[in-house]
C-alpha positions in Angstrom: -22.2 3.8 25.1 -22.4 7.3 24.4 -19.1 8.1 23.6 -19.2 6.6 20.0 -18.4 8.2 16.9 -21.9 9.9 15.6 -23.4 7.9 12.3 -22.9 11.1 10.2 -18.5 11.1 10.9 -19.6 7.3 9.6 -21.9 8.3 6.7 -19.2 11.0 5.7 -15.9 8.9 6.7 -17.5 6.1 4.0 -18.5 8.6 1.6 -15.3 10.4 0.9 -13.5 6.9 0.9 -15.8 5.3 -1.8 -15.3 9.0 -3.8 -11.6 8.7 -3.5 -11.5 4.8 -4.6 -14.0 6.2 -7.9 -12.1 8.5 -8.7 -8.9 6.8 -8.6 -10.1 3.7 -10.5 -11.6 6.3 -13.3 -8.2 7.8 -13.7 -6.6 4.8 -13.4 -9.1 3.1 -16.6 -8.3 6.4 -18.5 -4.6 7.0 -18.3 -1.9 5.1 -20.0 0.2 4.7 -16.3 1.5 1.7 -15.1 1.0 2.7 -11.5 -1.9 0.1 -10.3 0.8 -1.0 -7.8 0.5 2.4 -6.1 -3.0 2.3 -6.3 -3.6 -0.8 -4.7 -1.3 0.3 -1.8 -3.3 3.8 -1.4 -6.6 1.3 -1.2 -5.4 -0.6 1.3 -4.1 2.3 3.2 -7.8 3.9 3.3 -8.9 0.5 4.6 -6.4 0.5 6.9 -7.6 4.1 8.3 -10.8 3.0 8.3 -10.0 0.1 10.1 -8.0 1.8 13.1 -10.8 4.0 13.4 -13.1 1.7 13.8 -10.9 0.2 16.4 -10.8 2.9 18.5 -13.8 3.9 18.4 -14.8 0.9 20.5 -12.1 1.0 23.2 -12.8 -2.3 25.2 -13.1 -4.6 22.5 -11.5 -5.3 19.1 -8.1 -5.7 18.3 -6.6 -2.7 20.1 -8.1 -2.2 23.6 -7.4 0.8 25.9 -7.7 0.5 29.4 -9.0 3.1 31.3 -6.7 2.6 34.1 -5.1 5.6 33.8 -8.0 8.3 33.2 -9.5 6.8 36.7 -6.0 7.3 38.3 -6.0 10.8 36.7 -9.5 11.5 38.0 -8.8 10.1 41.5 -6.3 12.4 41.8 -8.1 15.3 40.7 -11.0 14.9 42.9 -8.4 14.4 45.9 -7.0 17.9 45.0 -10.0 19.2 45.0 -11.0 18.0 48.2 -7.7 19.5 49.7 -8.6 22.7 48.3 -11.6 22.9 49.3 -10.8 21.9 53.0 -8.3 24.8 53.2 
């Protein structure tokens, strides 16, 4: 399919994530907080971005599928006014 996210947004999407999670577990060893709770929750929100992204970036299969019902609908329609215009 050729419609797919590029292996670079993959490469970078990764990179950033696994620089964020670093940088926040360095901070976290070094400060006094007690906010590993919040920490936890922003870790599992990255996963959870990177998860939905994943997702969608293959639209027939995974846990969210998107039919394409409605773009073919959409595009019948278009090349039917198109026709019409063209016939006038």
């Amino acid at each position: 399919m050729h419609d797919r996210l590029p292996g670079i947004v993959w490469a970078v999407l990764y990179v950033v994530a696994i620089l964020g999670m670093l940088s926040l577990g360095y901070h976290l060893a070094i400060s006094d907080s007690r906010r590993g709770l919040n920490y936890i929750a922003l870790a599992i929100a990255f996963s959870a971005v990177i998860s939905l992204i994943a997702d969608l970036d293959r639209p027939r299969v995974g846990t969210l599928t998107v039919e394409q019902q409605a773009l073919e609908d959409v595009q019948e329609t278009m090349i039917e006014l198109k026709d019409a215009s063209e016939a006038r």
